[in-house]
C-alpha positions as CSV (number, residue, x, y, z in Angstrom):
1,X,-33.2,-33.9,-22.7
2,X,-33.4,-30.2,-23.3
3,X,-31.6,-29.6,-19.9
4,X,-29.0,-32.5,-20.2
5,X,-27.8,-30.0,-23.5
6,X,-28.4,-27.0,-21.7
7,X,-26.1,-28.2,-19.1
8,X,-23.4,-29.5,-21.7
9,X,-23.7,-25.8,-23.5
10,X,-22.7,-23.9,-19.9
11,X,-19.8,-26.6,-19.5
12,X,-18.5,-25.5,-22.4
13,X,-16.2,-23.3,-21.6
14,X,-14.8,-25.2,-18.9
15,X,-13.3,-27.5,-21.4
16,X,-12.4,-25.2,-24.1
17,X,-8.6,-25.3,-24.9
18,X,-6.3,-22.3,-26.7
19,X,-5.1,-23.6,-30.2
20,X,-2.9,-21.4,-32.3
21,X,-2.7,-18.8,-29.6
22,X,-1.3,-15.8,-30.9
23,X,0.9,-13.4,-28.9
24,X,-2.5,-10.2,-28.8
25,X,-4.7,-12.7,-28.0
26,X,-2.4,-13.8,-25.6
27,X,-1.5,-10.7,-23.6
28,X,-5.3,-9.4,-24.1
29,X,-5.9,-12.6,-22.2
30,X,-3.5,-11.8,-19.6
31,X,-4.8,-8.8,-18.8
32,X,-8.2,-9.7,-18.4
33,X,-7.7,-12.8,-16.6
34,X,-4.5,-13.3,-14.3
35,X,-5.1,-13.1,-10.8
36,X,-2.3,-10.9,-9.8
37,X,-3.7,-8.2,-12.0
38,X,-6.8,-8.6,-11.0
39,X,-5.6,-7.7,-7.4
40,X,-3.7,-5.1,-8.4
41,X,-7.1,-3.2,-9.7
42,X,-8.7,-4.3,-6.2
43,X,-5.5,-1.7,-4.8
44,X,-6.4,1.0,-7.0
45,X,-10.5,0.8,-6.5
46,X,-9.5,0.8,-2.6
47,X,-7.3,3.8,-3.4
48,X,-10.2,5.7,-5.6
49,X,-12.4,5.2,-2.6
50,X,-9.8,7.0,-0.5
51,X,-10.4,9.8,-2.2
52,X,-13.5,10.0,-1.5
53,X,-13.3,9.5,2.3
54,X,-10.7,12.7,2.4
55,X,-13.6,14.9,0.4
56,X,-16.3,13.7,2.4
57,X,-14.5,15.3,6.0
58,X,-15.1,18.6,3.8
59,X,-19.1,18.6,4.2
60,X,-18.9,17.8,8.3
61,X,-21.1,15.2,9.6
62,X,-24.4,15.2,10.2
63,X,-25.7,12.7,13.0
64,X,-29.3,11.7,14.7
65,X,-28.9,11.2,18.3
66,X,-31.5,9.5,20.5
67,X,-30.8,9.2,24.3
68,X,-33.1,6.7,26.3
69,X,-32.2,7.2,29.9
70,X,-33.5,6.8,33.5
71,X,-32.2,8.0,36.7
72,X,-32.5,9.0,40.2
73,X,-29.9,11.3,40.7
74,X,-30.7,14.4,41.8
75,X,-28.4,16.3,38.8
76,X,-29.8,14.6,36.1
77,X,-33.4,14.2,37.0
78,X,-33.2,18.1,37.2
79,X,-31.5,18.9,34.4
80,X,-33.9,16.5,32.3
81,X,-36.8,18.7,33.8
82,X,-35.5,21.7,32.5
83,X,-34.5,20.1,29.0
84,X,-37.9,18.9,29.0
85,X,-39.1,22.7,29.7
86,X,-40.8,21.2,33.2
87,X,-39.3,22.3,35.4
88,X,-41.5,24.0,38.2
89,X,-40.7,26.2,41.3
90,X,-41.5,23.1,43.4
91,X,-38.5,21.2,42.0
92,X,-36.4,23.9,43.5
93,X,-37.4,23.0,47.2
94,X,-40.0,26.1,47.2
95,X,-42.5,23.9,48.9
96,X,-40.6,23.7,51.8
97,X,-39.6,27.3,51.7
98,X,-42.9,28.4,51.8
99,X,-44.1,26.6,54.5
100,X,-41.4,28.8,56.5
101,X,-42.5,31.8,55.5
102,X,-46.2,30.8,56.4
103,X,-45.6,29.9,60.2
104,X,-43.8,33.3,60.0
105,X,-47.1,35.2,58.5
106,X,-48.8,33.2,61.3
107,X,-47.0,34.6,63.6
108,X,-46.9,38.0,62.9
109,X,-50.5,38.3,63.4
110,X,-51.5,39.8,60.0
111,X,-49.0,42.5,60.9
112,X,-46.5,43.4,58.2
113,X,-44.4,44.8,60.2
114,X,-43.6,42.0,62.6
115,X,-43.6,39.9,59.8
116,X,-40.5,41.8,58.6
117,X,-38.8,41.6,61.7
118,X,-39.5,37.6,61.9
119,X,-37.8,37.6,58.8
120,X,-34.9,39.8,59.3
121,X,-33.8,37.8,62.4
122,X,-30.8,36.0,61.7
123,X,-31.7,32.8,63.4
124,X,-34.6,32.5,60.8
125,X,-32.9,33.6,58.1
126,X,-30.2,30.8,58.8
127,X,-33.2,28.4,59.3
128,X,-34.9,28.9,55.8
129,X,-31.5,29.1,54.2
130,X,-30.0,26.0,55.8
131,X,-32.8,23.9,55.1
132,X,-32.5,20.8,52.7
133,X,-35.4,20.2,49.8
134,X,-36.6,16.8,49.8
135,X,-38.0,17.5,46.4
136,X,-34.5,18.7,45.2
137,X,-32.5,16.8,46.5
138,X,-34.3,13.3,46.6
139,X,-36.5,13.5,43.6
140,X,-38.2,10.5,42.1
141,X,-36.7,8.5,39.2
142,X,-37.2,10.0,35.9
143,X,-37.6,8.3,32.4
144,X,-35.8,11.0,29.4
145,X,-36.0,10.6,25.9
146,X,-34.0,13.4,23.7
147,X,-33.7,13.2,20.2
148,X,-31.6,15.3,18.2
149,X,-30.0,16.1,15.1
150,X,-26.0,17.4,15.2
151,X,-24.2,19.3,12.3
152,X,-20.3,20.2,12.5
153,X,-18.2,21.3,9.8
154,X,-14.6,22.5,9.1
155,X,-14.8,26.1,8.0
156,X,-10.9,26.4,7.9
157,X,-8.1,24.3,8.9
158,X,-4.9,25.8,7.7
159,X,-5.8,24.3,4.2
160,X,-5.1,20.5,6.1
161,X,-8.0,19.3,4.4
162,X,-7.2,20.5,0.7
163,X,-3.8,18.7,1.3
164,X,-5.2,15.6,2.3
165,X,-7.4,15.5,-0.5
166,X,-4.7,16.0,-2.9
167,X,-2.1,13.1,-1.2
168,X,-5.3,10.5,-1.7
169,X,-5.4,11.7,-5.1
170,X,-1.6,10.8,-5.5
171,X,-1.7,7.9,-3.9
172,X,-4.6,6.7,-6.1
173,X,-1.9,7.3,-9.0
174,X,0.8,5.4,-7.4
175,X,-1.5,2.1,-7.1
176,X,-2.1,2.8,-10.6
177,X,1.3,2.9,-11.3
178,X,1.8,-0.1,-9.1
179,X,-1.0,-2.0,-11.3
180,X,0.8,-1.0,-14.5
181,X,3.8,-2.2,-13.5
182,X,2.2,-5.4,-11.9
183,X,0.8,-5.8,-16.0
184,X,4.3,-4.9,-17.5
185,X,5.8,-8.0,-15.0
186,X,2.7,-10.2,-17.2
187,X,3.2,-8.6,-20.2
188,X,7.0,-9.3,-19.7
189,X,6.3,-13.6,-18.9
190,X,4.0,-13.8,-21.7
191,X,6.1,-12.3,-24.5
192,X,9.2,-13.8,-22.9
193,X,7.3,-17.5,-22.8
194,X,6.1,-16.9,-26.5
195,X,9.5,-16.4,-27.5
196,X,11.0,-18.9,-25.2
197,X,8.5,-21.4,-27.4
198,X,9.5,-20.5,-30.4
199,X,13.3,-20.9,-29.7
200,X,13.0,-24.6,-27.8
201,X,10.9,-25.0,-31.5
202,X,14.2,-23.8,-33.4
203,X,16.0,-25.9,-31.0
204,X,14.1,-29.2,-31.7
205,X,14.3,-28.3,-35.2
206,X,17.8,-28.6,-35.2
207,X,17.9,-30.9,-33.1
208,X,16.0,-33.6,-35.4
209,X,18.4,-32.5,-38.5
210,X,20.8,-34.0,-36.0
211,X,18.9,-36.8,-35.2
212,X,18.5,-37.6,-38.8
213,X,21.8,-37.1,-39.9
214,X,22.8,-39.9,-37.3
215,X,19.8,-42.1,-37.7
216,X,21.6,-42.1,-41.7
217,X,24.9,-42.5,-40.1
218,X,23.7,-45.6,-38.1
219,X,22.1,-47.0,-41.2
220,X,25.4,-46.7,-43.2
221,X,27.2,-47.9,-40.4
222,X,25.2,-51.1,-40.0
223,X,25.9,-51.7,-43.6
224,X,29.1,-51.4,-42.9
225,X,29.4,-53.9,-40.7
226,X,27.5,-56.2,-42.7
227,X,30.2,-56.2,-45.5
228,X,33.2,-56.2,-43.5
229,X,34.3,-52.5,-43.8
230,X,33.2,-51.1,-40.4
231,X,33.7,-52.9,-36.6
232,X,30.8,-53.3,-34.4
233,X,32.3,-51.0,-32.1
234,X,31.8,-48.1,-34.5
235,X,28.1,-49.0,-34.5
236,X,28.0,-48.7,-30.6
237,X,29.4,-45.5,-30.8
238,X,27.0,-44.1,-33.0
239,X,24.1,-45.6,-31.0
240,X,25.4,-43.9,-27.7
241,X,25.4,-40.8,-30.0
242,X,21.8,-40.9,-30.8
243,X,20.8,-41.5,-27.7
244,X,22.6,-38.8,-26.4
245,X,20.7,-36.4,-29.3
246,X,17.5,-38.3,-28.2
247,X,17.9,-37.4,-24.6
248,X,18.4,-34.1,-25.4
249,X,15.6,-33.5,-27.9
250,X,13.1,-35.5,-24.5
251,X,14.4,-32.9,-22.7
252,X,13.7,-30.1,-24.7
253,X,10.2,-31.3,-25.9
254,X,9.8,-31.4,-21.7
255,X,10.9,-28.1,-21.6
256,X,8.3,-27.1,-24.1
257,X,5.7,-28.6,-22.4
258,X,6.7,-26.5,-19.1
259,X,6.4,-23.4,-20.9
260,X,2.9,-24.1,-22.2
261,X,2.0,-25.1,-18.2
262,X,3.4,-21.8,-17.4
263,X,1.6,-19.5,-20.3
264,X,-1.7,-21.7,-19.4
265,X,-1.1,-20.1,-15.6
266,X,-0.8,-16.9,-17.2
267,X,-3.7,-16.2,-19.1
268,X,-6.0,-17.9,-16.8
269,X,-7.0,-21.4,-19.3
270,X,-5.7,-24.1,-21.5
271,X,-3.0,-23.6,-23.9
272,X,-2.1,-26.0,-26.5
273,X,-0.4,-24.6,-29.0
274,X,1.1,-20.9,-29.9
275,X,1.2,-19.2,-33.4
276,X,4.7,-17.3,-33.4
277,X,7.8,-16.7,-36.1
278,X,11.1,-18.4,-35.0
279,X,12.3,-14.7,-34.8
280,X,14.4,-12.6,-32.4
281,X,12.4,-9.8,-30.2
282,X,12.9,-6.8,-32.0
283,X,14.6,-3.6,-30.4
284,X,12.5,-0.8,-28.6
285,X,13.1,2.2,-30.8
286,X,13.0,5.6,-28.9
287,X,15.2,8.4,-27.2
288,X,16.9,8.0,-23.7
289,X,14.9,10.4,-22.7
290,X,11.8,8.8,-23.2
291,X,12.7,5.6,-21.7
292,X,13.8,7.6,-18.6
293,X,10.3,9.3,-18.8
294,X,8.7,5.8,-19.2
295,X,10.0,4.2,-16.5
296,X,7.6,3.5,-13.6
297,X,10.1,3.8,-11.4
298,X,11.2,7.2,-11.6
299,X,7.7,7.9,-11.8
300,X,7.1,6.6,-9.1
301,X,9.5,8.7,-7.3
302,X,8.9,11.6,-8.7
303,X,5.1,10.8,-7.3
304,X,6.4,10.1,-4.0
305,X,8.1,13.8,-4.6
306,X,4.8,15.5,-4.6
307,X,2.8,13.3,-2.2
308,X,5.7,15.0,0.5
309,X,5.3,18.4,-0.8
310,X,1.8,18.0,0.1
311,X,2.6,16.4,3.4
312,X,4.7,19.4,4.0
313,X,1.7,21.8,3.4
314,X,-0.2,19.3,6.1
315,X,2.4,19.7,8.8
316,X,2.1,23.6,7.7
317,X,-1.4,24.1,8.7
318,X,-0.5,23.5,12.2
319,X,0.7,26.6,12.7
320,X,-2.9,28.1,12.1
321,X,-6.1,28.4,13.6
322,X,-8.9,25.8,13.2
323,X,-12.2,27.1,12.8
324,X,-15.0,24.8,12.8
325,X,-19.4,25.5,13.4
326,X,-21.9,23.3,15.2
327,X,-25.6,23.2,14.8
328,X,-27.7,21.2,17.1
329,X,-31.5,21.2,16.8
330,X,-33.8,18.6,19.4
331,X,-36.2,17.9,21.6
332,X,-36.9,15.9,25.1
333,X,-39.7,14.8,26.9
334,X,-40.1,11.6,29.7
335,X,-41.6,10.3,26.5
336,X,-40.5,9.1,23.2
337,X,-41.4,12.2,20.3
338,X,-43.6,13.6,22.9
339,X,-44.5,17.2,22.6
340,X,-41.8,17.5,20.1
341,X,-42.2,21.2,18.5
342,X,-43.0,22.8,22.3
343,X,-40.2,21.3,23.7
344,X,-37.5,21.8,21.1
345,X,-34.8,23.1,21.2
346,X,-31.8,24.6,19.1
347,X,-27.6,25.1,19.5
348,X,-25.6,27.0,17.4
349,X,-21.7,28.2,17.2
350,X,-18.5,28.5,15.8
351,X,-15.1,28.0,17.6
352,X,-11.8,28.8,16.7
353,X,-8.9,26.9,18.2
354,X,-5.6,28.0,17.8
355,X,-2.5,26.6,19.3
356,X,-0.2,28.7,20.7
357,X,2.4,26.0,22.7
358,X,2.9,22.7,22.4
359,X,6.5,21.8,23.5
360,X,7.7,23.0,19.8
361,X,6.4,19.5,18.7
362,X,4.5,21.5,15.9
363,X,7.8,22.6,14.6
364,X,9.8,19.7,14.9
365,X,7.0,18.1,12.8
366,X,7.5,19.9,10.3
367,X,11.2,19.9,10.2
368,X,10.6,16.5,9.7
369,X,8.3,16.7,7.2
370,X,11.2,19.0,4.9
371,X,13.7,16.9,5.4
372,X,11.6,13.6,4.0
373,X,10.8,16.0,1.1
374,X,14.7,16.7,0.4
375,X,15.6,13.0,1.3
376,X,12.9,11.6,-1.9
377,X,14.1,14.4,-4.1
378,X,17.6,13.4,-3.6
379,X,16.1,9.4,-4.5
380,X,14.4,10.9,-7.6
381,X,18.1,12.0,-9.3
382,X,19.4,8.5,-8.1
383,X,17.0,6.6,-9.7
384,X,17.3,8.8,-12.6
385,X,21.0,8.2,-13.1
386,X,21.2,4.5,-11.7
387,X,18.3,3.5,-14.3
388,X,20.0,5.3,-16.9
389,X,22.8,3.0,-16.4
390,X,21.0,0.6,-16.3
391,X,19.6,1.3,-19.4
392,X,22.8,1.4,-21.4
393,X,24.5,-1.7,-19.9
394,X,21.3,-3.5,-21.0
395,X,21.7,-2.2,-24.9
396,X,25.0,-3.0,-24.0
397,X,24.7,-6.6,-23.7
398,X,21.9,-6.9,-26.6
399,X,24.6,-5.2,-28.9
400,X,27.3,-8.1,-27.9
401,X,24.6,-10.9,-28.0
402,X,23.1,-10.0,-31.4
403,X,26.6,-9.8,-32.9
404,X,27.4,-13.5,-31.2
405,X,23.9,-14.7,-33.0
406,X,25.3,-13.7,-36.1
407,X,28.7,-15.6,-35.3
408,X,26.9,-18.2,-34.4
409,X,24.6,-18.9,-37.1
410,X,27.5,-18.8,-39.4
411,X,29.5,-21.7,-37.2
412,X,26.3,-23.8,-37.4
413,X,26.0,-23.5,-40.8
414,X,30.0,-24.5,-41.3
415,X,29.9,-27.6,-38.6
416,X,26.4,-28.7,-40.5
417,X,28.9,-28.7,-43.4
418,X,32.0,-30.2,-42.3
419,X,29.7,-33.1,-40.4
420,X,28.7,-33.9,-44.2
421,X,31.7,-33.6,-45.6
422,X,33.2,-35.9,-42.6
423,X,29.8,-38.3,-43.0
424,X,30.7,-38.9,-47.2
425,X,34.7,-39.6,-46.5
426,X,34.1,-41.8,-43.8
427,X,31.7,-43.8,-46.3
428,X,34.7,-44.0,-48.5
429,X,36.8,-45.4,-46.0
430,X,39.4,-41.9,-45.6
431,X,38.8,-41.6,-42.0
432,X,37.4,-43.1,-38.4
433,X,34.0,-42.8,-37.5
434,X,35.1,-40.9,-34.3
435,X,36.3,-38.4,-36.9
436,X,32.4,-38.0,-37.8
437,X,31.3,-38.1,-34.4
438,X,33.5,-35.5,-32.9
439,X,32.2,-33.2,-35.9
440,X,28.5,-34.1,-35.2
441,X,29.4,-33.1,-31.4
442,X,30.9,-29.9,-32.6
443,X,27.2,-29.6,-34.2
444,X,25.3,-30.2,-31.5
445,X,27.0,-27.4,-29.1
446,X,27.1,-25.1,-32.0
447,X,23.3,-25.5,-32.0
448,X,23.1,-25.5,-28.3
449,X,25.1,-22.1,-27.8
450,X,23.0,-20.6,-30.6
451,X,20.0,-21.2,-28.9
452,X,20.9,-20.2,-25.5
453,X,22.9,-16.6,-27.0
454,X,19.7,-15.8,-28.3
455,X,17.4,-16.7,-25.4
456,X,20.1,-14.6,-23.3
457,X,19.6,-12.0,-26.1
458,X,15.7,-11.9,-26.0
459,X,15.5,-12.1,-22.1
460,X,18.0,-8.9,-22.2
461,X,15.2,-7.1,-24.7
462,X,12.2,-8.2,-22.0
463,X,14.3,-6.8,-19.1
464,X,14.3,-3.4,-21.1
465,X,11.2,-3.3,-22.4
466,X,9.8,-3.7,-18.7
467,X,12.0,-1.2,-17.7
468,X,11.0,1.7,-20.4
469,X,7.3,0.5,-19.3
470,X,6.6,-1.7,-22.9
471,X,2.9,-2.7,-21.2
472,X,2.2,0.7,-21.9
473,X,2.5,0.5,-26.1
C-alpha cells in the first residue's frame, strides 16, 4: 500500500495541468523549461570552457613519459647503455683492440722500443684501425625502460597568447548574447500567444453577441411565419446566417485551442487556461538611443568589432620572437624504476625562435586580418542605421494601427446599432429581412477587421520589443 501511494505521489507531476496561467508565471516557465533555451546555455558553458583551454596554454604542459623498448640495433642498444650510465670500454670494441696491442707487446720482446716501432708501422696501424668490433657493432638485444617527467612553457609569444585569451573571452559573450536573444525569440511567442488568446477571447465574445442577436432574429422570424407576416424563405436565410456565425465562432474556438497547444510546447507542460486582460500590448517607453543600445544585434557586431581587433594583435605577434623553456628530469635502466636516483638524469633550456622569411605570408596575414577589422566596422554603422530604420517604420505602423483600432471600435459600436435598429423595423414590417441581414454582415466584418487590426497591431509591438531586446526588462 505505502508504495502504491508513494508511486502515485512521484506521478504527480506528470499529470499536473496549468490553470489560470498568468503571463510571469508563464515566461518564468519558459525560461526554465523550453528546450531551445536550454541549448542555448549548453553554447555558452561550451564557450566558458573555452576560456579556460586558452589560459591553460599559459602554464605549459607538464607530461610523464615511460618508454618500454627492446632492440638489437647497434645505435640504440648503445645509446641505451650510455643513458643507462653502463656503458663500459668493452662496448666500444676495446676487447678487440687490445688483443692487437698484446700480440704487438709479444712481439717486441719486453722491449719498448720495438714495441714502438711495431706500432708506428703503417700496416699495423691500418690493421688496428680497420678492424670491426663484434661487440659494437653486433651487440646483443637490449631491454630499456626510461621514465621521465617533461616541462615546456611559453615565456613570450608576441603577446599571441594574451590575445587568444581575450577573443575566448569575447566569444563567451557572443553565445551569451546568442542565448539572450534565443530567450527574447521565447519571450516574444509567449507574450505574443498570451495576447493572441485574449483577442480570439474578444473575438468569440463578439462573436456570440452575434450569434444571439440572430438566434432572436430566427425566433422572431419563425413567429413570423407562423402568423402569416414573414415567408419561409426569410427563415432559410437567417438559418444560413447562423450557420455561417457558427462556423466562424468553430473556427475560432479551434483557433484557441491551437494557441494553447502551442503555449503548452512553450513552457514545457499542460496549459489549460490563461489569466489575461482583453487589452492591447502597451508601447515600450524609452529613447532611440537606448533601443539602438539594446539591440543584440548591434551588439553583436560591435562584439564581432573587438573579437577582430584582437585577431589583429594575433596576426601581430608574428612578427616577433617566440621564446619558450624546457625542463626534462629522468631516469633509465634495462629495468623498470631500477636504480632510479644513480641513473638520473636532468635537461634544461630555453630557445628563441624568431622568423625572419617566410614568403611574406606573415604580412599578407595580417593585411588580411585589417581589412576584416575595417570590413565589421563598416557592418557595425550599417546595422546601426538599417535597425534604426527599422525601428521607426515599426512605430510607424503601430501609430497607423492604433488609430485604425480606434476607428474601428467606433464602426462596431454604430453597425451593433444600426443591426438593432434594422432588427425592431423589420419586426414592424418597414423593411425585408435581407435589410437586417446585410446589417448583421456589416457586423460581423466590422468585428472581424477589429480583431485582426489589433492582432496586426500587437504582433508590430512583439517585433519591436524583440528588437530593443524586451527579454532583458
Amino acid at each position: 500500500m505505502k508504495k502504491t501511494l508513494l508511486a502515485m505521489v512521484l506521478a504527480l507531476p506528470l499529470f499536473a495541468v496549468q490553470e489560470h496561467l498568468t503571463l510571469e508565471q508563464a515566461l518564468t516557465l519558459v525560461k526554465q523549461n523550453n528546450l531551445e533555451i536550454k541549448v542555448a546555455q549548453d553554447d555558452v558553458r561550451m564557450k566558458e570552457l573555452d576560456i579556460d583551454v586558452a589560459k591553460g596554454y599559459n602554464y605549459g604542459s607538464l607530461d610523464l613519459v615511460i618508454n618500454a623498448l627492446r632492440s638489437n640495433d647497434a645505435g640504440n642498444v648503445f645509446g641505451f647503455k650510455l643513458q643507462s650510465r653502463e656503458a663500459t670500454f668493452r662496448d666500444f670494441g676495446f676487447s678487440e683492440f687490445l688483443g692487437g696491442v698484446g700480440w704487438a707487446l709479444q712481439n717486441a720482446g719486453g722491449d719498448f722500443v720495438n714495441f714502438t716501432n711495431i706500432m708506428s708501422d703503417p700496416a699495423m696501424q691500418d690493421q688496428l684501425l680497420n678492424t670491426a668490433p663484434t661487440d659494437l657493432n653486433y651487440p646483443e638485444a637490449r631491454n630499456h625502460f626510461q621514465e621521465k617527467i617533461q616541462y615546456q612553457v611559453p615565456l613570450y609569444v608576441g603577446g599571441k597568447l594574451n590575445k587568444y585569451g581575450q577573443i575566448a573571452q569575447k566569444m563567451a559573450e557572443m553565445s551569451r548574447l546568442d542565448k539572450q536573444k534565443v530567450v527574447n525569440e521565447k519571450v516574444f511567442q509567449t507574450r505574443k500567444t498570451f495576447y493572441d488568446i485574449a483577442l480570439v477571447n474578444s473575438y468569440i465574445k463578439n462573436l456570440k453577441i452575434i450569434l444571439n442577436n440572430v438566434e432572436e432574429l430566427e425566433d422572431t422570424v419563425t413567429n413570423m411565419v407562423k402568423e402569416g407576416y414573414a415567408l419561409d424563405i426569410d427563415l432559410l436565410q437567417v438559418k444560413s446566417k447562423k450557420a455561417d456565425v457558427l462556423r466562424m465562432l468553430n473556427q475560432a474556438k479551434l483557433n484557441r485551442d491551437l494557441a494553447y497547444q502551442f503555449l503548452s510546447f512553450l513552457v514545457d507542460d499542460k496549459v489549460e487556461s490563461v489569466a489575461i486582460a482583453d487589452k492591447d500590448v502597451p508601447m515600450p517607453i524609452m529613447s532611440k538611443e537606448e533601443m539602438l543600445n539594446r539591440n543584440i544585434d548591434i551588439q553583436k557586431a560591435k562584439m564581432g568589432l573587438k573579437i577582430t581587433d584582437l585577431a589583429l594583435g594575433v596576426e601581430r605577434a608574428s612578427f616577433y620572437p617566440q621564446i619558450g623553456a624546457f625542463a626534462e628530469y629522468g631516469s633509465a635502466d634495462d629495468q623498470f624504476m631500477n636504480d632510479f636516483s644513480d641513473k638520473d638524469a636532468y635537461t634544461v633550456g630555453v630557445q628563441l625562435k624568431w622568423n625572419i622569411f617566410n614568403g611574406l605570408i606573415d604580412k599578407s596575414k595580417y593585411e588580411k586580418a585589417r581589412v576584416q577589422n575595417l570590413k565589421v566596422r563598416h557592418q557595425v554603422e550599417l546595422a546601426k542605421k538599417g535597425i534604426a530604420l527599422k525601428i521607426d517604420k515599426i512605430i510607424t505602423e503601430i501609430k497607423s494601427k492604433e488609430y485604425d483600432i480606434k476607428s474601428l471600435q467606433e464602426k462596431v459600436k454604430l453597425a451593433r446599432r444600426v443591426y438593432e435598429n434594422y432588427y425592431n423595423r423589420y419586426k414592424e414590417g418597414l423593411i425585408s429581412i435581407n435589410d437586417v441581414l446585410i446589417k448583421n454582415s456589416e457586423e460581423i466584418q466590422a468585428v472581424l477587421k477589429l480583431a485582426e487590426t489589433r492582432n496586426a497591431r500587437n504582433d508590430k509591438v512583439f517585433e519591436l520589443e524583440n528588437i530593443i531586446n524586451k527579454g532583458m526588462l
